[in-house]
C-alpha positions, 0 to 999 in steps of 0.5 A: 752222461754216468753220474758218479755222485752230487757235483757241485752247480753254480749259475753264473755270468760269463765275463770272458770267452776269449780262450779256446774251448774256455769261458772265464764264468763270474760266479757271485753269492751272498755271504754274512758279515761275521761282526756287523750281520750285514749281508755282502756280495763276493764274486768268483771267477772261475774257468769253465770248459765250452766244449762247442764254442757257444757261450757269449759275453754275458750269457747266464749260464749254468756250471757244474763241477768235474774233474780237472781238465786243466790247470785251472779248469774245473767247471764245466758249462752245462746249459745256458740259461740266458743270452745276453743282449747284444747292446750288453755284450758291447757295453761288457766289450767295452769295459774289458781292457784291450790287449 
């Protein structure tokens, strides 16, 4: 693949692959409280394009940053760096509200 400059990479959870070609990725990190100097965890969720499919519900995957191909889709997956376990999986299942 023609690399055009630094991309932005994130390493994330997948939360939701409900969507077709699309996985919804919940991306955290850890800022500073500006007046306490405490640390906080603050949550992302963005959509990443799955071209294959392959992606699970609690797979920690590896994002980068490409052009838009959606309205909201501006990631895309790069490699999965870990499968979830499949008694993670259901308790993630089971968490999401049904439709």
């Amino acid at each position: 693949m023609h690399q055009r400059g630094m991309s932005k990479e994130r390493k994330g959870v997948v939360a939701s692959n409900r969507m077709h070609k699309t996985v919804v990725v919940s991306v955290e990190r850890i800022v500073m409280h500006p007046k306490y100097k405490k640390f906080l965890k603050r949550r992302t969720k963005v959509k990443a394009h799955d071209e294959k499919n392959e992606c699970q519900v609690g797979d920690r995957v590896l994002i980068v940053e490409c052009r838009p191909l959606s309205r909201e889709k501006r990631w895309r997956v790069s490699r999965i760096l870990e499968r979830a376990v499949a008694g993670d999986r259901e308790a993630a299942a089971d968490t999401q509200p049904a439709a």
